[in-house]
N, C-alpha and C positions, 0 to 999 in steps of 0.2 A: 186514885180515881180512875185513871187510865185503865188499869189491868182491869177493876170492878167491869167498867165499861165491856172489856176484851170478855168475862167472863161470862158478863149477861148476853152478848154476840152468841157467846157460843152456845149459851147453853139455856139462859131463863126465856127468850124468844120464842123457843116450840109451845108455849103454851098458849098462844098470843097470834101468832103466824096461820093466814087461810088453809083451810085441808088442802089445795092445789099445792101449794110449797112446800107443807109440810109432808102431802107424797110425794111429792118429787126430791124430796131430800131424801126420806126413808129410800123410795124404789133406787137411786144412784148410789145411796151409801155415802150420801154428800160432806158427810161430818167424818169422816176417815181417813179422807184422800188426801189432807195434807197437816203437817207439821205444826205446834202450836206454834215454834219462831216464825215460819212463813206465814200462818193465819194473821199475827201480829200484824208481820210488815204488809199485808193486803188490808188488812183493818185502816192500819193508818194511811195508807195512801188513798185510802176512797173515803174515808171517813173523817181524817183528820190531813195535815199537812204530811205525807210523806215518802219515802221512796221504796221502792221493791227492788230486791238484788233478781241478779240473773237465776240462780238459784230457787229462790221462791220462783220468780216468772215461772222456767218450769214446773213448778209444782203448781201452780195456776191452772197453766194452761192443763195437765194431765187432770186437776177437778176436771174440767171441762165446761162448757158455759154455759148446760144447762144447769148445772149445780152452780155454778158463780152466780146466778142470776137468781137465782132460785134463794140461795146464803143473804144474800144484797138486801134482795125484797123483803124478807122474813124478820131481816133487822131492820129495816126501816119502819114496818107495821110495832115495834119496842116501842112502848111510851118511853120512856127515856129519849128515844133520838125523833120526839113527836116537832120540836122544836128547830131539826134540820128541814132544807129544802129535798122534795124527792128529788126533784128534778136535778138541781144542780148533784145528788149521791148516783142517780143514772146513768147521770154526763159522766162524773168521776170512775164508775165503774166501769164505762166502756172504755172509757179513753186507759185506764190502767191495762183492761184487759188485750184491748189493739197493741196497745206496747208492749206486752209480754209475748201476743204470739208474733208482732215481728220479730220482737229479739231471737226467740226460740227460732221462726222460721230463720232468720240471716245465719244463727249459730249453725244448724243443720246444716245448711247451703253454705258453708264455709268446712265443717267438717267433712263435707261430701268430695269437695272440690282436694281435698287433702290427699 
């Protein structure tokens, strides 16, 4: 069920999704920029219960947040996840995304300092 879920994320939503998101994905290239392991672990951390490695965070953060935000929304507008809260998947998205680029920024500002 899980993976269905991951699958329809990625890919049955463009059909479903406002023209705004859906150009904003096309014009960033938003479906590219990262890994299906990392999309996974961002899936389930905002989505369901779970965590992102340092790893993905990188690859988060390099999407960038107008495409996170852009990916988020697009999957919320799925009838499938008509039955989640937006709000509490916004909260979750930001809060995942604050977390990734401090990690990313402290990692920087420690390799700097090296």
């Amino acid at each position: 069920m899980f993976s269905a879920l991951v699958v329809l994320f990625l890919t049955c939503g463009a059909a479903m999704a406002t023209k705004e998101n859906d150009q904003i994905i096309k014009d960033n290239n938003c479906e590219t920029k990262m890994g299906l392991p990392c999309v996974l672990e961002a899936f389930t951390s905002i989505f369901e219960t779970g965590t992102i490695s340092s790893k993905c965070c990188g690859e988060l953060v390099g999407l960038g947040k107008v495409c996170h935000s852009a990916l988020v929304k697009r999957t919320l507008e799925n009838p499938l996840f008509k039955d989640l809260s937006p709000a509490r998947i916004i909260a979750k998205s930001i809060q995942t995304w604050n977390n990734c680029l401090a990690l990313i920024d402290h990692t920087v500002s420690v390799c700097l300092r090296i």
